[in-house]
C-alpha positions as a Markdown table, in Angstrom:
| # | Residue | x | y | z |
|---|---|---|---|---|
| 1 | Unk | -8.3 | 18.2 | 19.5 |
| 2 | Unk | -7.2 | 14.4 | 18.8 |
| 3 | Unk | -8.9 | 11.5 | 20.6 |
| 4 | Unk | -7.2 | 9.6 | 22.9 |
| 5 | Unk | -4.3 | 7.9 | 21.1 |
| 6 | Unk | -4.9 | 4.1 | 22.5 |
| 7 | Unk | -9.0 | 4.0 | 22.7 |
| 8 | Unk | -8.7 | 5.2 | 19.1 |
| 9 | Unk | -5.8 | 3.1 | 17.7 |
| 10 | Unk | -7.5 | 0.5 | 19.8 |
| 11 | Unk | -10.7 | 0.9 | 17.9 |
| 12 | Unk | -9.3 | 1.5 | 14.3 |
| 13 | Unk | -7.0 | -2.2 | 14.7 |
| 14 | Unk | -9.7 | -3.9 | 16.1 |
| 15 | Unk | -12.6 | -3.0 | 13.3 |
| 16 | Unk | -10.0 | -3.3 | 10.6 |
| 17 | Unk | -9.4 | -6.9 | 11.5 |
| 18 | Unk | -12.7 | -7.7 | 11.0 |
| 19 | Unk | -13.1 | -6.2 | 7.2 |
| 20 | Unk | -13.0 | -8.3 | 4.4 |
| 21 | Unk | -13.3 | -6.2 | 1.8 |
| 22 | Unk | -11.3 | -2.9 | 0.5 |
| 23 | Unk | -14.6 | -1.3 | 0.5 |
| 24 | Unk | -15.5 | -1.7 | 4.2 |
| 25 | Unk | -11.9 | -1.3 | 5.3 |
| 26 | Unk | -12.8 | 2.2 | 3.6 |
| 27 | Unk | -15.5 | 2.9 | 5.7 |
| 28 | Unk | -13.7 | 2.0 | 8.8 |
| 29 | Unk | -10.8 | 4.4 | 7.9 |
| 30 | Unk | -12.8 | 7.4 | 6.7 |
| 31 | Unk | -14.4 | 7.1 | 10.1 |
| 32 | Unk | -10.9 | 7.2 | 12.0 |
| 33 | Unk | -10.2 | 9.8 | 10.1 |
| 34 | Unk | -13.8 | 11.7 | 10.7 |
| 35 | Unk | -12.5 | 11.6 | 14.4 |
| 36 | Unk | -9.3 | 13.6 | 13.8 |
| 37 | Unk | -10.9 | 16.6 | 12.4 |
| 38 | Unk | -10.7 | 15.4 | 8.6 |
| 39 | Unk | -14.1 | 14.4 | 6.5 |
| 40 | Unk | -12.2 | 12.4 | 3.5 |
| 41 | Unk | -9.2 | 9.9 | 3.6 |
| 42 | Unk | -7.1 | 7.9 | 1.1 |
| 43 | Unk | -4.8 | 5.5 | 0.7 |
| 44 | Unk | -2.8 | 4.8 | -2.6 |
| 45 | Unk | -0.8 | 2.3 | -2.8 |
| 46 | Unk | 1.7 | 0.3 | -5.6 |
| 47 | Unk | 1.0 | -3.3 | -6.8 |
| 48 | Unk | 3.4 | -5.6 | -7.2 |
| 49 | Unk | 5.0 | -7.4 | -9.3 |
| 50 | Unk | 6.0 | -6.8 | -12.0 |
| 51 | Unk | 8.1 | -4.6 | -10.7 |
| 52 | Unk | 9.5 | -2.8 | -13.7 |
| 53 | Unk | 5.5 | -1.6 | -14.4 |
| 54 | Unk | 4.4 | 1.4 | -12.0 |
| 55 | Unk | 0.7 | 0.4 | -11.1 |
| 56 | Unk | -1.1 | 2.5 | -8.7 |
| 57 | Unk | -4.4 | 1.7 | -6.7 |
| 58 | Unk | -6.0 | 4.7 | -5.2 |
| 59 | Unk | -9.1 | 3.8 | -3.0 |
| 60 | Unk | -10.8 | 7.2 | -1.1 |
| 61 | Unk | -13.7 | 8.6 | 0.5 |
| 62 | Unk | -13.5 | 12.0 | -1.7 |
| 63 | Unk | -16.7 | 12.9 | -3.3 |
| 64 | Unk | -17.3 | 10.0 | -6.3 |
| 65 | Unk | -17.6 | 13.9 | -8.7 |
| 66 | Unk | -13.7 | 14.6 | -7.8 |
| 67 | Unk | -12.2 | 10.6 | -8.3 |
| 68 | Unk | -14.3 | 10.8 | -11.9 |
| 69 | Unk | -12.6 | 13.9 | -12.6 |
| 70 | Unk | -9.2 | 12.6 | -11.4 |
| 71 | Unk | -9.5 | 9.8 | -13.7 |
| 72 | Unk | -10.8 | 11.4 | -16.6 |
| 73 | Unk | -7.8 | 14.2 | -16.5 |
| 74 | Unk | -5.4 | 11.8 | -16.0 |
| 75 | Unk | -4.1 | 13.9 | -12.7 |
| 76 | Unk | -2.5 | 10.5 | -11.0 |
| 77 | Unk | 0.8 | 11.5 | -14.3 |
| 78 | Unk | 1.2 | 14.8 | -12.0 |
| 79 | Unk | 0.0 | 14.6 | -8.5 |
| 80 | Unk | 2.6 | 15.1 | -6.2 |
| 81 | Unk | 1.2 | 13.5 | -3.3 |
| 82 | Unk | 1.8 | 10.0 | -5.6 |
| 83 | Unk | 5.8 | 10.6 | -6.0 |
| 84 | Unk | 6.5 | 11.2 | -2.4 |
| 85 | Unk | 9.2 | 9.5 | -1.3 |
| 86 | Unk | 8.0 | 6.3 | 1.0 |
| 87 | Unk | 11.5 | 6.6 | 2.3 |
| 88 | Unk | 10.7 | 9.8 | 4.0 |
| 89 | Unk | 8.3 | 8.9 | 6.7 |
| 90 | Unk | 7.7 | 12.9 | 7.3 |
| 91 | Unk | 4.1 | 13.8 | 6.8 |
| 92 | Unk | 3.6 | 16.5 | 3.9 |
| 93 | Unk | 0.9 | 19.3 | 4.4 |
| 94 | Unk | -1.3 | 20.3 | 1.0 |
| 95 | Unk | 0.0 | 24.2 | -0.3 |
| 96 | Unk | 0.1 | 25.8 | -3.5 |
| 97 | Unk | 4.3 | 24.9 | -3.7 |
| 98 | Unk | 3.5 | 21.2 | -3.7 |
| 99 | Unk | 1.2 | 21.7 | -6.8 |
| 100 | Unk | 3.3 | 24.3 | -8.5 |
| 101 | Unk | 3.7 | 21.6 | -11.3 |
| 102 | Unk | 0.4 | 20.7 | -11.2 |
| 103 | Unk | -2.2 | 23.8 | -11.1 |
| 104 | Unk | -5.1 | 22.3 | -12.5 |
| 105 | Unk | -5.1 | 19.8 | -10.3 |
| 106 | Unk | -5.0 | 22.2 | -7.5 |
| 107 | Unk | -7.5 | 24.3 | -8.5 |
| 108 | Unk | -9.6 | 21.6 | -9.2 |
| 109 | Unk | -9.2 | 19.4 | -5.9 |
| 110 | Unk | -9.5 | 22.7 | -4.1 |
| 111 | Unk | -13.5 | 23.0 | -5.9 |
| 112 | Unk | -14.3 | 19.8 | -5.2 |
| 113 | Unk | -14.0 | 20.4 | -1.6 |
| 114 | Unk | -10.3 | 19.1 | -0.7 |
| 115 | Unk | -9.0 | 22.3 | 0.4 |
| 116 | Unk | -6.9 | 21.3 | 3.4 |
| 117 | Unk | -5.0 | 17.8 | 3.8 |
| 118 | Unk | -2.3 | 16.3 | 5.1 |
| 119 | Unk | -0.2 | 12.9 | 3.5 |
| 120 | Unk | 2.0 | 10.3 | 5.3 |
| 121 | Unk | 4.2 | 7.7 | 3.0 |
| 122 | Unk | 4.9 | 4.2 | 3.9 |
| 123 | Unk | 6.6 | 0.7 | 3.4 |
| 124 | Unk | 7.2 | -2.4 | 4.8 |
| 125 | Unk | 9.7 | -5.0 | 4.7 |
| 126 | Unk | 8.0 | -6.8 | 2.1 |
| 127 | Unk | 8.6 | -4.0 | -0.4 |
| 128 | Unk | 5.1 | -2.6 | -0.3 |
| 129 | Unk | 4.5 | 1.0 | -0.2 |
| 130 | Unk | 1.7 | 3.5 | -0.3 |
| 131 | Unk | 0.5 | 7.4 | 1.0 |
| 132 | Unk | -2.3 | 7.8 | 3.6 |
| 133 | Unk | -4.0 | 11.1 | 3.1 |
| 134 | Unk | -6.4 | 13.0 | 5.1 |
| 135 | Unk | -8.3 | 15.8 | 3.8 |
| 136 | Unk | -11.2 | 18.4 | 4.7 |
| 137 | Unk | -13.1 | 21.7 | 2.7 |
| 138 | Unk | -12.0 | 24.4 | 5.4 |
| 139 | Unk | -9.9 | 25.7 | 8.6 |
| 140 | Unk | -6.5 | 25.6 | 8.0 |
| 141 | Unk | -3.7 | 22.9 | 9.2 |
| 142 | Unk | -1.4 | 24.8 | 11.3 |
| 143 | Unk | 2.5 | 23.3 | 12.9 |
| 144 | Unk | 1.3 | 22.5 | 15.9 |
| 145 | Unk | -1.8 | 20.7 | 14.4 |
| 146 | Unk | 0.5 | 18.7 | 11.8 |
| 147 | Unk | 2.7 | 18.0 | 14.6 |
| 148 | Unk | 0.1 | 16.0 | 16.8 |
| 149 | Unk | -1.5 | 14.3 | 14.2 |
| 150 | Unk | 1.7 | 12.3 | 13.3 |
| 151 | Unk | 1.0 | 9.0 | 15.5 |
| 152 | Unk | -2.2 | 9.0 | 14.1 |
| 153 | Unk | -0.7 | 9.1 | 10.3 |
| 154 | Unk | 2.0 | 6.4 | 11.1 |
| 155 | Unk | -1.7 | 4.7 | 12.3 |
| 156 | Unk | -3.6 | 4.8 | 9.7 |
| 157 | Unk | -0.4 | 4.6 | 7.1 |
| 158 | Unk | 0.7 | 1.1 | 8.1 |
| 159 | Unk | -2.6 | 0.2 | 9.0 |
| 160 | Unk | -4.1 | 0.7 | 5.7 |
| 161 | Unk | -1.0 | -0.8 | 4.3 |
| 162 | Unk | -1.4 | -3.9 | 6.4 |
| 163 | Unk | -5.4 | -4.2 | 6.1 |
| 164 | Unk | -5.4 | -3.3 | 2.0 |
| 165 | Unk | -2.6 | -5.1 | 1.2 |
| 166 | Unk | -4.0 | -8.2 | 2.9 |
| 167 | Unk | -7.2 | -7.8 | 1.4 |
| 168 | Unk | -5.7 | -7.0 | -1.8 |
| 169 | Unk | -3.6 | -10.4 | -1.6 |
| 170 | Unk | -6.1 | -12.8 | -0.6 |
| 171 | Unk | -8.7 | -11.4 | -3.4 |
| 172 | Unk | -6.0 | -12.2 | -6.2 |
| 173 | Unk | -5.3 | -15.7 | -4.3 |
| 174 | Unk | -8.6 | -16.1 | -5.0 |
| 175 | Unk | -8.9 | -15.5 | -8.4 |
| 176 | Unk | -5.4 | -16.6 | -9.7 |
| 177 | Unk | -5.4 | -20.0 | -7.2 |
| 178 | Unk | -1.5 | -19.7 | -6.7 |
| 179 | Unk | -0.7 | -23.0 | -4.2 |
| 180 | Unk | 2.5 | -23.1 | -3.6 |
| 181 | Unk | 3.8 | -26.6 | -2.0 |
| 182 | Unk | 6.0 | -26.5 | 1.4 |
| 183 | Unk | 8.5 | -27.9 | -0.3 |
| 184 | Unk | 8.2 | -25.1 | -2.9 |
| 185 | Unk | 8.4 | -22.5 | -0.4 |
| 186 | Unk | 10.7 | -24.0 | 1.1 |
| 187 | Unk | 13.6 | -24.3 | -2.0 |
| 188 | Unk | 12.3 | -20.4 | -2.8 |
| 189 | Unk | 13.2 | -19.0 | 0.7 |
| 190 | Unk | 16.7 | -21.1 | -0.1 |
| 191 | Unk | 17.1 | -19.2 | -3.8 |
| 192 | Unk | 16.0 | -15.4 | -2.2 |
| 193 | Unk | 19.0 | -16.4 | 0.1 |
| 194 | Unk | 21.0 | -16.8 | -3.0 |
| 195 | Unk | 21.6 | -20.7 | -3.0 |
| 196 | Unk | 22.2 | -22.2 | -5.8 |
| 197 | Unk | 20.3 | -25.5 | -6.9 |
| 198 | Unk | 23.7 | -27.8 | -5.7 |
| 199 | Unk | 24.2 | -25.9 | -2.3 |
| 200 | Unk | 20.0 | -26.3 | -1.8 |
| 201 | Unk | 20.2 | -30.0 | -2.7 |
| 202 | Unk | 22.8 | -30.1 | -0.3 |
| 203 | Unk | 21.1 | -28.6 | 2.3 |
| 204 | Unk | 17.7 | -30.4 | 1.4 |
| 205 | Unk | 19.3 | -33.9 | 1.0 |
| 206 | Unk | 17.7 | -33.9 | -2.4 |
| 207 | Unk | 19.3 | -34.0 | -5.9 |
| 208 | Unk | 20.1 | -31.1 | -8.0 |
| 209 | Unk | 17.6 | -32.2 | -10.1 |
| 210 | Unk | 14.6 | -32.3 | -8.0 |
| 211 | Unk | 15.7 | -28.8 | -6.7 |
| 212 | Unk | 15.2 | -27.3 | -10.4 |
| 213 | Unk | 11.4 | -29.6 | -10.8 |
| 214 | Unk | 10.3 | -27.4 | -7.9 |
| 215 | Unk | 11.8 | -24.3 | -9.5 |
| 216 | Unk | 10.4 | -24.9 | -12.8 |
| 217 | Unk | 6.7 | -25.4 | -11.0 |
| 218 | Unk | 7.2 | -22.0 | -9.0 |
| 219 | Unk | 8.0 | -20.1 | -12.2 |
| 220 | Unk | 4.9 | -21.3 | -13.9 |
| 221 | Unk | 2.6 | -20.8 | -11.1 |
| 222 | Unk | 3.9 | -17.4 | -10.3 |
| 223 | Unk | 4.0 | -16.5 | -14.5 |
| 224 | Unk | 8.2 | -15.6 | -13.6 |
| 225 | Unk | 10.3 | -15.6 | -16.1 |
| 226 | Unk | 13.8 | -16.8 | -13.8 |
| 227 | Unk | 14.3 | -18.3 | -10.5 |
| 228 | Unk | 15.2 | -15.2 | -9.1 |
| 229 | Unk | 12.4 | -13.6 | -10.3 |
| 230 | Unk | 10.3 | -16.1 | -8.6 |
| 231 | Unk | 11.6 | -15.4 | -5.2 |
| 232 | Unk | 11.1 | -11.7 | -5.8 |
| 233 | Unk | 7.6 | -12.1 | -6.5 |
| 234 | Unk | 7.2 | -14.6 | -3.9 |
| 235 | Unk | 8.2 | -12.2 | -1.4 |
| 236 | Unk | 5.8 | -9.7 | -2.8 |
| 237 | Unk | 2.6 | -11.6 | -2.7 |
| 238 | Unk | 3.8 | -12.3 | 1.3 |
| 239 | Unk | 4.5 | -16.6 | 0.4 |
| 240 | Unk | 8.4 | -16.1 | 1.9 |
C-alpha cells in the first residue's frame, strides 16, 4: 500500500532541499522509494550542452556488483529504459518485450536482484530530461499497482530532475567559474528571442557595437562557437 501522498511528497521536497550533494540526494530518494514497496531507485539523466553529443549520467542505489557490470558491458548502448521517450510521460513496467533487444542485459539485471521495476520519463522547460526508476528482487507489479504509483513517479521524476540537475549545475559553476554580467544576460535573453545586435542596441539604448563586446565575452565564457549557440547553452545551464 502507498503512504499518504502529501506527508510523503511533503517529506521527499523538504529533505531534498536540504542536499547538497548527488550522493545524499541519492540517499534521500532511495528512501522514498524504500517507502513505496521498492528497495533500489535511479535516475538517469542527459547533460547538456553540447547538444549534438549524447552524454548520459546514471546515479542509483542498485548493488555497486550490478553498476560495475553495467559499465563494463557497455549495457547503457542497449538498455531500453535509456531511449524512452521523455515525451511520453507514461510510466513503463520492466518485462521480457522491453528487453527483447537486449537479453543479456535482462538476464543479467534480473541476477543481480532487479527483477521487478517500474520507469517514469521526464523534461522540463529548460530542455532537461531524464528516467526515474524504481526497482525490487521479487513480487510482481501488477495494473492496479502501476496505476497508483503514478503520482509518486511524476514525484520522484521531476523531483530528481530538479534536485540533480541543481546540484549538477552549481558543482560545474564551481569548477568552470562561468559569471555572467547582468548586462550579459540581459543582451542573451534579447538574442534567444531572436534580436539582432541593431534591434537590441535599440532596445538597450546602446550601440551596435557594444551589443556584439558582450556577445563576444558570452561566447568565450560559455566555450560557444555562435551567438546563438550561446543563448542555447545559456538556457541550459538555467542563466536565461
Amino acid at each position: 500500500m502507498c503512504p499518504d501522498h502529501s506527508e510523503w511528497w511533503n517529506d521527499l521536497f523538504f529533505k531534498l532541499q536540504n542536499c547538497e550533494q548527488i550522493d545524499h540526494a541519492i540517499n534521500v530518494l532511495s528512501g522514498a522509494s524504500n517507502n513505496l514497496g521498492f528497495a533500489y531507485c535511479a535516475f538517469g539523466y542527459h547533460t547538456r550542452p553540447p547538444f549534438h553529443f549524447r552524454n548520459v549520467v546514471i546515479k542509483s542505489s542498485y548493488p555497486a556488483p550490478w553498476v560495475s557490470r553495467y559499465l563494463d558491458q557497455h549495457y547503457l548502448e542497449i538498455d531500453p529504459i535509456a531511449r524512452l521517450d521523455v515525451r511520453d510521460l507514461t510510466p513503463t513496467v520492466w518485462n521480457d518485450q522491453l528487453f527483447i533487444d537486449a537479453k543479456n542485459l535482462w538476464d543479467d539485471a534480473t541476477a543481480a536482484g532487479l527483477r521487478v521495476g517500474i520507469s517514469q520519463p521526464c523534461w522540463d522547460a529548460r530542455g532537461r530530461c531524464g528516467v526515474f526508476s524504481l526497482a525490487r528482487d521479487c513480487t510482481t507489479l501488477g495494473s492496479h499497482e502501476a496505476e497508483a504509483l503514478r503520482p509518486y513517479l511524476a514525484a520522484l521524476s521531476h523531483l530528481s530532475m530538479t534536485c540533480i540537475s541543481n546540484i549538477a549545475n552549481r558543482q560545474r559553476q564551481d569548477t568552470t567559474e562561468i559569471n555572467l554580467t547582468r548586462r550579459e544576460i540581459e543582451i542573451l535573453r534579447w538574442t534567444a528571442d531572436g534580436g539582432s545586435a541593431k534591434s537590441i542596441s535599440n532596445a538597450l539604448d546602446i550601440s551596435a557595437d557594444t551589443v556584439n563586446f558582450h556577445l563576444k565575452n558570452c561566447m568565450r565564457k560559455l566555450n560557444a562557437s555562435s551567438k546563438v549557440a550561446a543563448a542555447a547553452y545559456a538556457i541550459a545551464y538555467g542563466y536565461l
